[in-house]
DRENFILUM-278945 format. One line per 8 residues: number of its first residue (from 1); for each residue x, y, z of C-alpha. Coordinates in nm, 4 decimals. Example, Ala and Ser with C-alpha at 12.3 -4.5 7.8 and 13.67 -1.06 7.14 Angstrom:
1) 1.2300/-0.4500/0.7800  1.3670/-0.1060/0.7140 .
//
This chain:
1) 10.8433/-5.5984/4.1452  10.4825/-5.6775/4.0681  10.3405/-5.5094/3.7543  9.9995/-5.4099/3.7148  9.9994/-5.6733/3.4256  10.0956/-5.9123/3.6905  9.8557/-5.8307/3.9740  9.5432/-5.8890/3.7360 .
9) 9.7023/-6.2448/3.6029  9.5566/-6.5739/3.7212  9.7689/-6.9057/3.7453  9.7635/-7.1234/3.4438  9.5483/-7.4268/3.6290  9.3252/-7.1920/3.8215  9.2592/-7.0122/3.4751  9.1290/-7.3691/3.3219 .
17) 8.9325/-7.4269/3.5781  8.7107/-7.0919/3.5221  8.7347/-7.1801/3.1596  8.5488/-7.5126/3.2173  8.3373/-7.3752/3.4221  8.2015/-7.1203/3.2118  8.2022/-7.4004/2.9152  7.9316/-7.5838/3.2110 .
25) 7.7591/-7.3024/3.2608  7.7116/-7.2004/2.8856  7.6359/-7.5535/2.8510  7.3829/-7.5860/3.0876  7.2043/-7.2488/2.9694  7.1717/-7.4211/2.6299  7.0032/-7.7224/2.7439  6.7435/-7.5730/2.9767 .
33) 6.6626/-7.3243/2.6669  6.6068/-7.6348/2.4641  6.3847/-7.7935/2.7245  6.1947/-7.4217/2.7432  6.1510/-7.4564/2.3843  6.0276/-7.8346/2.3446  5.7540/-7.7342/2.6277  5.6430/-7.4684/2.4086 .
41) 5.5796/-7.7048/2.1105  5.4364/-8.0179/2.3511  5.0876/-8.0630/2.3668  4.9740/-8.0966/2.7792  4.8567/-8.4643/2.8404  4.5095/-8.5276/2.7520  4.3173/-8.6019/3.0951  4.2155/-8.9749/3.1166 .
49) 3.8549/-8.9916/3.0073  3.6368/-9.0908/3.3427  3.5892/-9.4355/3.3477  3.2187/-9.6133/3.2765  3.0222/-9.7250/3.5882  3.0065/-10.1162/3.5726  2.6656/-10.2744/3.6370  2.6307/-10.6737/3.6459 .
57) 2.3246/-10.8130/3.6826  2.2961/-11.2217/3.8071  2.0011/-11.4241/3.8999  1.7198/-11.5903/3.6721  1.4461/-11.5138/3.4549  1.3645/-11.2490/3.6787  1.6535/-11.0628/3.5966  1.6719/-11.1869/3.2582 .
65) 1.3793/-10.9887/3.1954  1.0965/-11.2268/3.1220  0.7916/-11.0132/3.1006  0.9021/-10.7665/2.9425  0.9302/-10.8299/2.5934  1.1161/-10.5622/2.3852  1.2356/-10.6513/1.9820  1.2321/-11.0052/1.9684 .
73) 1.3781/-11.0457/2.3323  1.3732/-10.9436/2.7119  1.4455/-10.6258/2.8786  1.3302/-10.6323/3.2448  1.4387/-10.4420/3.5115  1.7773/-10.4608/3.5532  1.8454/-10.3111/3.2075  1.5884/-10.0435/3.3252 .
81) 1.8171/-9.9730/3.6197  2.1247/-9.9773/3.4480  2.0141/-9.6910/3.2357  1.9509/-9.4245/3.5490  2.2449/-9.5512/3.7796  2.5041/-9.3638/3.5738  2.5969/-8.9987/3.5732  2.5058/-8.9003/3.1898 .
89) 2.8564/-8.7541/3.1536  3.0214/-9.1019/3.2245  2.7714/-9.3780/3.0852  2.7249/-9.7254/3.1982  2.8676/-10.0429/3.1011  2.5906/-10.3061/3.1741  2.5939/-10.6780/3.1184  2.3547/-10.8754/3.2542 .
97) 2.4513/-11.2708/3.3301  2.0965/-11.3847/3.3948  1.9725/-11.6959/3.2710  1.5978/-11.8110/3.2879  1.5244/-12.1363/3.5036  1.9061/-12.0505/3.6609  1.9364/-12.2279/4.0244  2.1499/-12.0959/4.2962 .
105) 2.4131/-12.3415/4.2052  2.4112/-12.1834/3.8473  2.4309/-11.8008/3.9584  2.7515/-11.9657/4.1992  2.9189/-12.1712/3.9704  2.8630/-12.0409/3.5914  2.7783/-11.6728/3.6587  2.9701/-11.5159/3.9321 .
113) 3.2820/-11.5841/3.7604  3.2187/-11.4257/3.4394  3.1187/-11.1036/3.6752  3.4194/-11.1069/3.8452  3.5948/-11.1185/3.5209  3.3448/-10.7896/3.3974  3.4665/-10.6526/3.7050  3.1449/-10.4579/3.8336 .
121) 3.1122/-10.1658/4.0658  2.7164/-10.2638/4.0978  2.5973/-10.5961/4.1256  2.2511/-10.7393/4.1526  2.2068/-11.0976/4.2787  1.8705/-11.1904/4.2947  1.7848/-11.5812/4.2709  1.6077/-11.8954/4.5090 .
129) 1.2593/-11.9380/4.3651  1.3574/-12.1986/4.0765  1.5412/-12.3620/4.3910  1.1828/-12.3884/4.5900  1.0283/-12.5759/4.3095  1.3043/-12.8695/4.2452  1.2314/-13.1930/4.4956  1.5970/-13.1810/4.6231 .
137) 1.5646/-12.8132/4.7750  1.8259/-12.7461/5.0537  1.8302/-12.4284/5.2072  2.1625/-12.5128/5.3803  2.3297/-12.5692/5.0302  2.1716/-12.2535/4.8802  2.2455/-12.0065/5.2040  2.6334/-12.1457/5.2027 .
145) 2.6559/-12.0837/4.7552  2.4721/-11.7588/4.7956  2.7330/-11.6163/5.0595  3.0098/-11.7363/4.8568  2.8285/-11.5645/4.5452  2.7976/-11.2136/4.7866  3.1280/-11.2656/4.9534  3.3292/-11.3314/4.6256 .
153) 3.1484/-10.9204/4.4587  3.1857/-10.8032/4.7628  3.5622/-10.8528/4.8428  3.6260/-10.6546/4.5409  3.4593/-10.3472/4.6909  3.1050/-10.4368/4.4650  2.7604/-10.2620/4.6020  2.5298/-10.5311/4.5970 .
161) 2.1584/-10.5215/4.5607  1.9354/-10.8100/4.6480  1.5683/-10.8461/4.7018  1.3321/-11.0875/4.8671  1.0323/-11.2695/4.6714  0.7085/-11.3442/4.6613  0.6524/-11.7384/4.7163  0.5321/-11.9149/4.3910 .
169) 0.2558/-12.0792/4.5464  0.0734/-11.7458/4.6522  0.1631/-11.6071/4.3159  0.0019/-11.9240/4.1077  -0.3096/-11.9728/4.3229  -0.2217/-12.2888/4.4290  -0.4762/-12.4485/4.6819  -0.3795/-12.4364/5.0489 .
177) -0.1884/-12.7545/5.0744  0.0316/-12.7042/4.7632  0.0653/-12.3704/4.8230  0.1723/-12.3772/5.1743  0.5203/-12.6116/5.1359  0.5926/-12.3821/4.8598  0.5629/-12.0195/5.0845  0.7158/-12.2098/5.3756 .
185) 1.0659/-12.2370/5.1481  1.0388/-11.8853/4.9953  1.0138/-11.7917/5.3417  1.3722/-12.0063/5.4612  1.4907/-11.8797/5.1288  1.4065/-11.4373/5.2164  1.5626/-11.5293/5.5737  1.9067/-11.5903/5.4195 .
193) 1.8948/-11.2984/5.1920  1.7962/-11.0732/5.4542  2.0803/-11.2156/5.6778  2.3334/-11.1342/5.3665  2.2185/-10.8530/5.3022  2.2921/-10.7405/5.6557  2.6027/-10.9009/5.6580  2.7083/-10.7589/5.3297 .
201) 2.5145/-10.4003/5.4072  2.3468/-10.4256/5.0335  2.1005/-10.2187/4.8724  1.7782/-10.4751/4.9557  1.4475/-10.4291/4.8157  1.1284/-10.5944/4.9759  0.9146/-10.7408/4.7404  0.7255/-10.9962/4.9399 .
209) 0.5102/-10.7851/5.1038  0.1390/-10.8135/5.0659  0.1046/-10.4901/4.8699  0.3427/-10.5888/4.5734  0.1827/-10.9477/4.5215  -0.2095/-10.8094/4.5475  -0.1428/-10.5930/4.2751  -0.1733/-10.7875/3.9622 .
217) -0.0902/-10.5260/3.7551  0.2679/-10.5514/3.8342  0.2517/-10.9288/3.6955  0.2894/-11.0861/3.3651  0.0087/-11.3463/3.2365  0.1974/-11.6541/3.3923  0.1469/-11.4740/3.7214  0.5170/-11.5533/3.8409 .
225) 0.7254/-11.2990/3.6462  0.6284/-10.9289/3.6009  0.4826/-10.7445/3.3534  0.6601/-10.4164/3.2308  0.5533/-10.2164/3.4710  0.6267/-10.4451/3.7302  1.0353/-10.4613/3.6353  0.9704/-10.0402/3.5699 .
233) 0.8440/-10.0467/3.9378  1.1285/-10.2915/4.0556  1.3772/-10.0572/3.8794  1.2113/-9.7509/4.0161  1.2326/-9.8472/4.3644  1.5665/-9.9977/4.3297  1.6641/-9.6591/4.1519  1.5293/-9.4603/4.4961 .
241) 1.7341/-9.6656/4.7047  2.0503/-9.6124/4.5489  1.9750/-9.2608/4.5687  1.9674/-9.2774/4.8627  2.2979/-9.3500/4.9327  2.4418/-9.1296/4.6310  2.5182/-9.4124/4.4059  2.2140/-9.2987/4.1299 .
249) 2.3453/-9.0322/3.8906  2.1196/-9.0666/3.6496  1.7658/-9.0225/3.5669  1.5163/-9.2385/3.7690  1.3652/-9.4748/3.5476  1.0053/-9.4447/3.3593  0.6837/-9.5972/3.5506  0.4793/-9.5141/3.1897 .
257) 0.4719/-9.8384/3.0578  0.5395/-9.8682/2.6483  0.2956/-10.1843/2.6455  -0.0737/-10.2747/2.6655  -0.1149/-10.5042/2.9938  -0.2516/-10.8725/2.8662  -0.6232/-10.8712/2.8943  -0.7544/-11.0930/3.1346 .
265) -0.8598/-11.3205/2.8439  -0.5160/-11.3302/2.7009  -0.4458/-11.4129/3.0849  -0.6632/-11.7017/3.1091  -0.5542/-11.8329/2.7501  -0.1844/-11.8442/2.8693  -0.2392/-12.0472/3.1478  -0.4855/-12.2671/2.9578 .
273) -0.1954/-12.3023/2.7067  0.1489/-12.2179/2.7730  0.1435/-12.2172/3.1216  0.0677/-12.5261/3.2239  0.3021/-12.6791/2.9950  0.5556/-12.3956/3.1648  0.4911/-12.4825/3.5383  0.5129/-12.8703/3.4124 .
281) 0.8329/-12.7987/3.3189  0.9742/-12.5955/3.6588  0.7762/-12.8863/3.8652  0.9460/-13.1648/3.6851  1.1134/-13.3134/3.9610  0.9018/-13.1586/4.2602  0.5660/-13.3105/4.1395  0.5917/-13.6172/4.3029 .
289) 0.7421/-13.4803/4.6403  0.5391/-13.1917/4.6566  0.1984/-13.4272/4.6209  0.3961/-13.5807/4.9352  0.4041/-13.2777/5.1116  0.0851/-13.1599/5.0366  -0.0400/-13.4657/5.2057  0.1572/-13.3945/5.5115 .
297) -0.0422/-13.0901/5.5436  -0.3388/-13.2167/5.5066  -0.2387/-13.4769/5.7684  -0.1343/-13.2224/6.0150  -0.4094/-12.9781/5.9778  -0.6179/-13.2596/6.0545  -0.4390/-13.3477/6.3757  -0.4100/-13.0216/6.4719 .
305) 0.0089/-13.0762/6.4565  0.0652/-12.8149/6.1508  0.3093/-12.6005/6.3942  0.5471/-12.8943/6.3938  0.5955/-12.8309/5.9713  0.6889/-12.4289/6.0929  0.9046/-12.5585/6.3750  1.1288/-12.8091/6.1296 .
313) 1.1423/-12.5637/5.8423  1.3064/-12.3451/6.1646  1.5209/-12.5997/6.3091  1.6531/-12.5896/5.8880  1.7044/-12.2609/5.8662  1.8827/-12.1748/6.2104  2.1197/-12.4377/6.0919  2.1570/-12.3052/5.7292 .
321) 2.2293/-11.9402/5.8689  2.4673/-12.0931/6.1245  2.7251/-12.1981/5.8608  2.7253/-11.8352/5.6521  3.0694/-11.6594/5.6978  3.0984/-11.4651/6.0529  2.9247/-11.1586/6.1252  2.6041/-11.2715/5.9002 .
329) 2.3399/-11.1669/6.1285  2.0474/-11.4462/6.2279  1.7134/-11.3739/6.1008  1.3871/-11.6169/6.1362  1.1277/-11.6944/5.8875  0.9025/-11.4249/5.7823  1.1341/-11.1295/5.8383 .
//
């Protein structure tokens, strides 16, 4: 017979097993109150502070700011820029690599890898006139460095902004048949840019147009570098057409120069003075060969045969672009 007592009753193992499974449950109760409990008492993770928009800067004295004297040293353009590229809330990190008298070969092997290293979301690369005035020039040598130069930022997802220049000759005042070898390079020289910057789809500024070189105002006493509002103009427009794609957060920089201009007197004195000895010391080399060419000139324009000089300093350059990396677009002297 089957008591009440006995209908209730559970067997012995299936009673441990609801006794250990309560002991689980009471178990498990405890630790996710615990957990509850250390929540209350942790701080949320701090949000990683937005990281600083990198901004390297490469080329020559250009870059390096000559002209634009500020406290003992050089400002220039680039520094201008790096201040207004930013958004406020996130700051800039700028370092600019620039050395004056720097050669393609210098900007290839010396600064691009200490950019790589600063590892820059903005990179400027402007260099090719200190290449113009040595006697060993090679536009073949300087298109193939200054791809590797754009190829190497650009692989690592770098905007790049470059710029064609003014030729020296034009700039100094040189007479006709010094002046003209001289353009004739700058000229091979804006061709490759203008091909890399298509290639490399960078943020390119003209500056060899007829209306930036006329105005003197934009250029320093030596006549080669700019003045302070010159690199304020060069940062301005450079400013515009980053805008223009999004990539300016900040404010666009000043065209109110801090500086008096140099007098035309203070102009002449330079050039009487430290000029000279300064374009002595960029001609070193090119003295000799540019007396050479300047004496070809003279030849041809005499014969009636100057063409020919266009037509070689062609046949160089459609060979120079045809070694860049594929998909570098060909583009001919002048554009």
């Amino acid at each position: 017979m089957t008591t009440e007592a006995d209908r209730g009753a559970l067997p012995a193992d299936a009673a441990q097993d609801q006794e250990r499974d309560q002991a689980l449950e009471r178990d498990q109760g405890r630790d996710q109150a615990l957990e509850r409990d250390q929540g209350r008492d942790r701080a949320p993770d701090a949000a990683a502070p937005p990281r600083a928009l990198r901004y390297a800067a490469l080329g020559d004295s250009l870059t390096a700011g000559i002209g634009d004297p500020v406290d003992g040293g050089w400002r220039g353009w680039a520094a201008l820029l790096g201040a207004g590229v930013a958004d406020p809330g996130t700051g800039v990190r700028f370092h600019n690599f620039a050395v004056s008298g720097a050669l393609t070969r210098d900007v290839e092997e010396k600064q691009t890898p200490a950019a790589l290293a600063f590892a820059p979301d903005i990179a400027s690369v402007v260099v090719g006139v200190n290449d113009t005035l040595r006697r060993a020039f090679d536009i073949q040598d300087l298109a193939l460095r200054l791809d590797r130069v754009c190829g190497a930022l650009a692989a690592r997802g770098t905007v790049l902004l470059t710029t064609c220049l003014p030729d020296p000759g034009s700039m100094l005042g040189l007479p006709a048949p010094l002046a003209m070898p001289l353009a004739r390079r700058q000229r091979t020289v804006n061709a490759v840019v203008h091909a890399l910057a298509a290639r490399y789809d960078t943020v390119h500024l003209h500056m060899a147009e007829a209306s930036w070189v006329d105005d003197r105002s934009l250029w320093s006493a030596d006549r080669l570098h700019p003045a302070e509002r010159g690199h304020r103009m060069i940062a301005a427009r450079f400013h515009a057409l980053l805008a223009e794609r999004g990539l300016a957060l900040g404010t666009e920089p000043s065209l109110v120069a801090d500086q008096i201009p140099p007098s035309r007197a203070a102009t002449l004195l330079w050039l009487a003075t430290s000029g000279t000895g300064w374009v002595a010391r960029r001609c070193r080399d090119l003295l000799p060969e540019l007396l050479r060419l300047a004496a070809d000139e003279v030849t041809h324009w005499a014969r009636g045969t100057g063409a020919r000089l266009d037509l070689h300093a062609e046949l160089a350059l459609s060979r120079a672009l045809a070694t860049l990396s594929p998909g570098a677009p060909l583009a001919r002297m002048g554009e």
